[in-house]
BAKOLSE-769460 format. One record per residue: residue in three letters; x, y, z of N, C-alpha, C in turn. Coordinates in nm, 3 decimals, padded with zeros to 5 digits, always signed. Layout:
N
ATOM  aa     n.x     n.y     n.z    ca.x    ca.y    ca.z     c.x     c.y     c.z
ATOM ALA       X       Y       Z       X       Y       Z       X       Y       Z
...
//
This chain:
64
ATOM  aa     n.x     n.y     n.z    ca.x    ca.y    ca.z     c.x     c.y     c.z
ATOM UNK +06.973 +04.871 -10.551 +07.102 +04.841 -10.491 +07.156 +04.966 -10.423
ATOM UNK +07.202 +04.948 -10.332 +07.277 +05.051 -10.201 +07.418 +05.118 -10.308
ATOM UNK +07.443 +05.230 -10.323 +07.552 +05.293 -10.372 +07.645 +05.343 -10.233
ATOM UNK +07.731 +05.235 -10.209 +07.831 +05.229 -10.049 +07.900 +05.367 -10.103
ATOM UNK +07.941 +05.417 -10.214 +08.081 +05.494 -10.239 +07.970 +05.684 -10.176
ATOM UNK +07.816 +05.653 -10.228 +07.748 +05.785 -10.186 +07.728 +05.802 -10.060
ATOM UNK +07.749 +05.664 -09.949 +07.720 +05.717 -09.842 +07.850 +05.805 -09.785
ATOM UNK +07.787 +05.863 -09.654 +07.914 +05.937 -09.597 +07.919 +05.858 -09.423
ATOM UNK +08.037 +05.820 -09.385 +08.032 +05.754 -09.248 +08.150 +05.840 -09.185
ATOM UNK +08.099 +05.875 -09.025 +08.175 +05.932 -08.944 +08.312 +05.741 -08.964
ATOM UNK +08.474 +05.867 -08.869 +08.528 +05.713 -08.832 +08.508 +05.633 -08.747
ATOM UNK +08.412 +05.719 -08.657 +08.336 +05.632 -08.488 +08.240 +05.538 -08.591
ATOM UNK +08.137 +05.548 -08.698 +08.123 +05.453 -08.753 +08.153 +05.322 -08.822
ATOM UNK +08.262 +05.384 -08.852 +08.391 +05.277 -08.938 +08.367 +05.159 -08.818
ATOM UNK +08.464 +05.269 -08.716 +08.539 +05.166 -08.654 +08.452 +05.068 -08.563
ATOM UNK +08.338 +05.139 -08.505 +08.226 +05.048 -08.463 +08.164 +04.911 -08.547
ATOM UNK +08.166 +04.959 -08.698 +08.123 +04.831 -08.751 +08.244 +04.722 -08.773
ATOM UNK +08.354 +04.770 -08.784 +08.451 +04.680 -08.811 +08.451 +04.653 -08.699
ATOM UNK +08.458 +04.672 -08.509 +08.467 +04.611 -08.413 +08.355 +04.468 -08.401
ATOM UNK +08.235 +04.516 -08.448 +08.109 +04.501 -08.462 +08.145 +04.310 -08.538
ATOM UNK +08.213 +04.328 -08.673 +08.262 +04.231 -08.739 +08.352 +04.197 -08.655
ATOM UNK +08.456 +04.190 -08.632 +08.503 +04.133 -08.570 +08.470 +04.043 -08.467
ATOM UNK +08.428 +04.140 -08.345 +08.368 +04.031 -08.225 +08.265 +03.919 -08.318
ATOM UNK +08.187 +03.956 -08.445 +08.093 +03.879 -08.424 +08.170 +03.728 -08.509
ATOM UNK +08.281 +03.757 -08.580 +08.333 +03.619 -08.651 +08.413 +03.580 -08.511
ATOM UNK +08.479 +03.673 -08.382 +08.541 +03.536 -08.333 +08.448 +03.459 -08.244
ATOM UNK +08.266 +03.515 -08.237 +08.199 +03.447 -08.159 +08.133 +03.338 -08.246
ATOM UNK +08.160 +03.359 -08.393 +08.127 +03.228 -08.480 +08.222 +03.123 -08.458
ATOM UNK +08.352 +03.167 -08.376 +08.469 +03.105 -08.451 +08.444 +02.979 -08.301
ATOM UNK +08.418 +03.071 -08.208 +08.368 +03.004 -08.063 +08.297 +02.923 -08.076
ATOM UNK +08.159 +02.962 -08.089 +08.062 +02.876 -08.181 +08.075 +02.732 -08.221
ATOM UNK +08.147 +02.737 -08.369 +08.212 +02.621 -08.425 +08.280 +02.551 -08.359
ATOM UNK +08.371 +02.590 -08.273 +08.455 +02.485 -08.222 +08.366 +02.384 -08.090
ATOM UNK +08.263 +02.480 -08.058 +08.187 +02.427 -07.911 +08.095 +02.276 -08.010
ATOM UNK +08.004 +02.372 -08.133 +07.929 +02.258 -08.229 +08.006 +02.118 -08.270
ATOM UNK +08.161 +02.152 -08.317 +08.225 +02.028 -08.375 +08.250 +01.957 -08.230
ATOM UNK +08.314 +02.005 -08.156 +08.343 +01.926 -07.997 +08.220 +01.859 -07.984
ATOM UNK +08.105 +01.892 -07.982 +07.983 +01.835 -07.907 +07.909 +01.798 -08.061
ATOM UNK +08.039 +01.735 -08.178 +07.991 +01.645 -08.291 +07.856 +01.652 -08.363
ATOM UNK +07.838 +01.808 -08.366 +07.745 +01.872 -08.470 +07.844 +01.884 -08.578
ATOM UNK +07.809 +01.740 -08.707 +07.871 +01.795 -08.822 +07.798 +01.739 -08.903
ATOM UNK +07.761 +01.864 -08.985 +07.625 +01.891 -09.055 +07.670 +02.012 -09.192
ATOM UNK +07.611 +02.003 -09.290 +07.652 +02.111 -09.394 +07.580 +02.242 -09.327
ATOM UNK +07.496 +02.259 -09.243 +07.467 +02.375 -09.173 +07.568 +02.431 -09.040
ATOM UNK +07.641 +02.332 -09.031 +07.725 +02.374 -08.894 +07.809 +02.497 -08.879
ATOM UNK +07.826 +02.558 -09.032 +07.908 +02.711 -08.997 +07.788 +02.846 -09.003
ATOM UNK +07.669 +02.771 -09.078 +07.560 +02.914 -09.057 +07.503 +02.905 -08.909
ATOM UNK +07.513 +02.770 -08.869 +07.444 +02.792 -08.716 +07.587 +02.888 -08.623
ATOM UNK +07.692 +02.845 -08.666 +07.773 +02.961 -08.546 +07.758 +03.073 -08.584
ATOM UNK +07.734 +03.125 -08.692 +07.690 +03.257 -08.724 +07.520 +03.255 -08.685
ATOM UNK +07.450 +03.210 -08.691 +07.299 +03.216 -08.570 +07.324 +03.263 -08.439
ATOM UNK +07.454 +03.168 -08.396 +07.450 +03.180 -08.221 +07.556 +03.329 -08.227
ATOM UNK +07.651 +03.350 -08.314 +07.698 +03.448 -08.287 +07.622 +03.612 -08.289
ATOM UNK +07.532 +03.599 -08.353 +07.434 +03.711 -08.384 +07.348 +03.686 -08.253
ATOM UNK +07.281 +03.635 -08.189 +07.224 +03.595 -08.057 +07.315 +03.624 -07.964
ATOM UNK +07.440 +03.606 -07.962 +07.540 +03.636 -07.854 +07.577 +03.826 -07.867
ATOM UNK +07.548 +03.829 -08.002 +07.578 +04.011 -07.978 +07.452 +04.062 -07.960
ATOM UNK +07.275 +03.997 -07.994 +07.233 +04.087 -07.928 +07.190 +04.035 -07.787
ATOM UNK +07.283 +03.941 -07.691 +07.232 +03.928 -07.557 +07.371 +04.059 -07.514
ATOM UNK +07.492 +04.100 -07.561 +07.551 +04.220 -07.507 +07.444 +04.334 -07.544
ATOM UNK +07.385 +04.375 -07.625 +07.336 +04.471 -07.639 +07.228 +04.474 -07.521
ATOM UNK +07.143 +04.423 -07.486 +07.060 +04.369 -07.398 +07.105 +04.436 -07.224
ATOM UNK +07.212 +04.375 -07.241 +07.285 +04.378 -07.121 +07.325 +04.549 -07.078
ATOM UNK +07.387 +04.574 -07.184 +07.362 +04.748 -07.168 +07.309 +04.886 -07.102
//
């Protein structure tokens, strides 16, 4: 198991991963609403917006 309290993170790290989280739940949040509109409802329907949202951050990285 990872001991989080031994690592040491710059705050350009912090704040990158918390941006990082962020964009990537409101592109789940996008996601979901596009799946339920177009009546994907399924007990998988909130891990697939988290699929497409992870695919949507690395087509920005891509883009770069």
């Amino acid at each position: 198991m990872i001991d989080i309290n031994s690592m040491k993170f710059t705050g350009k790290e912090v704040e990158d991963a918390w941006d990082t989280k962020i964009v990537r739940d409101q592109f789940a949040a996008a996601a979901l609403t596009g799946l339920l509109a177009n009546g994907w409802v399924d007990s998988r329907v909130c891990i697939r917006a988290y699929e497409l949202a992870d695919a949507m951050l690395e087509a920005r990285k891509e883009k770069k």
